[in-house]
Structures are given as structure tokens and as C-alpha cells.
N, C-alpha and C positions, 0 to 999 in steps of 0.2 A: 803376298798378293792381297791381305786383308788389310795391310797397310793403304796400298795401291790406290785400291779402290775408296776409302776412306778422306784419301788427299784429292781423288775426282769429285766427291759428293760435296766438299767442303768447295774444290774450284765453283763447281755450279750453282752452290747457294751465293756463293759472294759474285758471280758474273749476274747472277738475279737480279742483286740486291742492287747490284751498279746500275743495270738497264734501269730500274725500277726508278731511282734516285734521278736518269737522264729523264726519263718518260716524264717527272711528277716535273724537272724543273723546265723543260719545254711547254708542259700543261698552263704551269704557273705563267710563262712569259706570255705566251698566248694571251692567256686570260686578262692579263695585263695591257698588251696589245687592244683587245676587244674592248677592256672597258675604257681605254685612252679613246680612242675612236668612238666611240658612244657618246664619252663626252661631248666631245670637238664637235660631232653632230649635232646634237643636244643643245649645243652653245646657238650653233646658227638657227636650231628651230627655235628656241626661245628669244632670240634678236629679231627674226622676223616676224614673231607671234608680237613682240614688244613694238613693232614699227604698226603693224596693221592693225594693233588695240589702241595708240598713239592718233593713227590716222582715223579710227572711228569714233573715237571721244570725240576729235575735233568737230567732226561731221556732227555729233550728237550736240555738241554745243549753241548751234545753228539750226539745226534742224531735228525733227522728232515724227517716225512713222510707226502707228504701232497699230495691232488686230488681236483681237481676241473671238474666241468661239468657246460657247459652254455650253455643255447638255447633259439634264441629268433624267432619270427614272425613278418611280417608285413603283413596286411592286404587290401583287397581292390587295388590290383596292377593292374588287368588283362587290365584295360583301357588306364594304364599310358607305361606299357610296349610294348602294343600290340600297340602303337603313334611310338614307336622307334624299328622296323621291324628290325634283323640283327644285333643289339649293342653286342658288344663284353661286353659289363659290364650294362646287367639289373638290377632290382633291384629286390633280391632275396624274397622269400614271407618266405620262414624258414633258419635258417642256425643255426651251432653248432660246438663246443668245446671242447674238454677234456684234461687234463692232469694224469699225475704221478710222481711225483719225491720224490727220498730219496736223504738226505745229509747224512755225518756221519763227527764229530769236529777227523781230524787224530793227531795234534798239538795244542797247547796252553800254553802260557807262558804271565802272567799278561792279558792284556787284547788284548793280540796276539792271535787270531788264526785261523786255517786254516782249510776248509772247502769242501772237493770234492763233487761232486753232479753230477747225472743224471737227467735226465727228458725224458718222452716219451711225444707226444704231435700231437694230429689229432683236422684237421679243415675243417669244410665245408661250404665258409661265401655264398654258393649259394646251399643248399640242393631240393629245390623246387620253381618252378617259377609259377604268374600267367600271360598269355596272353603272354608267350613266351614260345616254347621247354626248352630256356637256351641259353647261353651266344653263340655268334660266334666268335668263335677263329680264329682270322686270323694263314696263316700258314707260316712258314717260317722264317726267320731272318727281323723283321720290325726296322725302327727306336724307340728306347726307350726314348730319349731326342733329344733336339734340337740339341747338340753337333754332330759335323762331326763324323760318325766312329763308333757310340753310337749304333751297332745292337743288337739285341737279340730275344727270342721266347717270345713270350705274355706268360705273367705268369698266370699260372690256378689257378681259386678260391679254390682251395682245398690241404692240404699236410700234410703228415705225417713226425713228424721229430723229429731227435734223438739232447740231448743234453750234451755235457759233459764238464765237466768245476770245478775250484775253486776258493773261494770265499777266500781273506786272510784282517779279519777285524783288522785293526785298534786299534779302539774301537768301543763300543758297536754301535756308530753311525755313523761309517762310515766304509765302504768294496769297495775293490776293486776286481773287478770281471773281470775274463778271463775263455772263453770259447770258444769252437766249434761245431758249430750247422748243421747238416747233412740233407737237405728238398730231401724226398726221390723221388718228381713229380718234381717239380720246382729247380732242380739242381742248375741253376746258383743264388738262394739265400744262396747253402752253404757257411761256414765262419767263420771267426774266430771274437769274439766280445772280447775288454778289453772294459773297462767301470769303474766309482766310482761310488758307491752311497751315498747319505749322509741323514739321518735321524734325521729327527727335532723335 
């Protein structure tokens, strides 16, 4: 009988070890299966990610919309400000940023081309003070440099202003830029900017 049963226990670890061996190689196919199909997916997302990065170069070649928005804080001022009673330039606790501009490529020949552009663009580099109302503006015609003759208005920390201008590149890594920029508070900043730029 202690035979018997000895030749049962020995059945049951080997009928175990079979299931165990089926279970591990159905696991494995599976798994095989799953990551074949992930692929295959995978293939099509990345051929359609490739087609509509494709199709937005293109667009980007021609044309150019971009915006920015910045704002920052500083904290902890009301001690350091309220030391300096009257200063025409505290230090502001929030200030802020934005733009808008579109380009559009009007010409292009090799690696010629030319580029008009707008920009709208508001700034507030003193939105909120601590330990002061805000900056004191002196009034009137002050000196602006050392220079004899050098008068002007104290320019305000804030402006709204128009850009209009083209860019005619070169190549790819290098443009030369001319524009006119129109500060709608601070007048005597308007002007006209040429400029190169070079990209490394």
C-alpha cells in the first residue's frame, strides 16, 4: 500500500509539472501575440504621426504663428521698498508679458527667402508693488545720460507696441532683419531696428 501511494504522489507532481509547462507555453504565446500587435499598431501610429509632422513642416515653411505669455513674482519686498520712499524704479512684486505674431515666406529661391511679419506685444515689468504705491515719475524733460543736451521723459514700465518688419534669410542660419517698432506710451522708444542674426 506504501508503494501505492508513493506511485500516486510521484503521478501528481509530474501531471503538475506538465500543466505548469502548458500554462508557461500559452503564457509565452500570448505574450508573443500581444507584442506582434503592439508593434503593427505602433507602425501605423508612428506613419501617421510621420505624415502629419510631414504635413506641418510644410505648412511651417510658408507660414509662422506663434504666442507667448510670461509672468513672474517676486516676493517678500514690502521692507526693501518701503528703505527707498519716492524711487522712481522699485522693485516690482509681479510683472507680465505677451505676445502675437504671424510671418508668412512671400519669396523663395534656393535657400533665399523673404519673410514679412507682425507682432503685437504688451508689457507690465511693474504690475504690483510691495511697501510702495509704485514707482515716482519724475516729470518733465530730465537728463537721460551724462551727455550735454541728452533730455527726455522717464520712460514708464509698461507698453504696448506694434511690430512690423522682414526678415530676408540667407540661409537657413543666417537672416537679416529690418523692422519698425511703434511703443504706443513710451514714444520716444519708437524706431526703426536692422540687425543679423546667425544660428549655430
Amino acid at each position: 500500500m506504501g508503494r501505492g501511494k508513493n506511485n500516486s504522489q510521484g503521478f501528481t507532481l509530474m501531471a503538475a509539472l506538465l500543466i505548469l509547462i502548458l500554462l508557461s507555453g500559452v503564457a509565452v504565446g500570448l505574450l508573443f501575440m500581444v507584442t506582434n500587435e503592439s508593434r503593427m499598431g505602433g507602425s501605423d501610429l508612428e506613419a501617421n504621426q510621420a505624415y502629419y509632422g510631414a504635413e506641418s513642416g510644410m505648412e511651417k515653411l510658408t507660414a509662422d504663428l506663434s504666442a507667448l505669455y510670461a509672468r513672474g513674482t517676486i516676493s517678500n519686498l514690502a521692507g526693501t521698498n518701503a528703505s527707498n520712499p519716492g524711487s522712481p524704479n522699485p522693485i516690482p512684486s509681479s510683472f507680465y508679458g505677451y505676445y502675437v505674431q504671424g510671418a508668412y515666406d512671400v519669396w523663395q529661391h534656393g535657400e533665399y527667402r523673404v519673410s514679412p511679419f507682425a507682432r503685437w506685444e504688451v508689457y507690465n515689468m511693474g504690475a504690483s508693488y510691495e511697501g510702495t504705491p509704485g514707482p515716482v515719475i519724475p516729470t518733465g524733460q530730465i537728463p537721460l545720460t551724462g551727455a550735454p543736451g541728452d533730455y527726455g521723459l522717464w520712460p514708464r514700465n509698461q507698453d504696448r507696441v506694434w511690430t512690423i518688419g522682414a526678415n530676408l534669410y540667407a540661409t537657413p542660419h543666417v537672416v537679416l532683419k529690418l523692422d519698425y517698432q511703434h511703443f504706443m506710451i513710451n514714444n520716444g522708444f519708437t524706431r526703426f531696428d536692422l540687425g543679423l542674426g546667425l544660428n549655430f
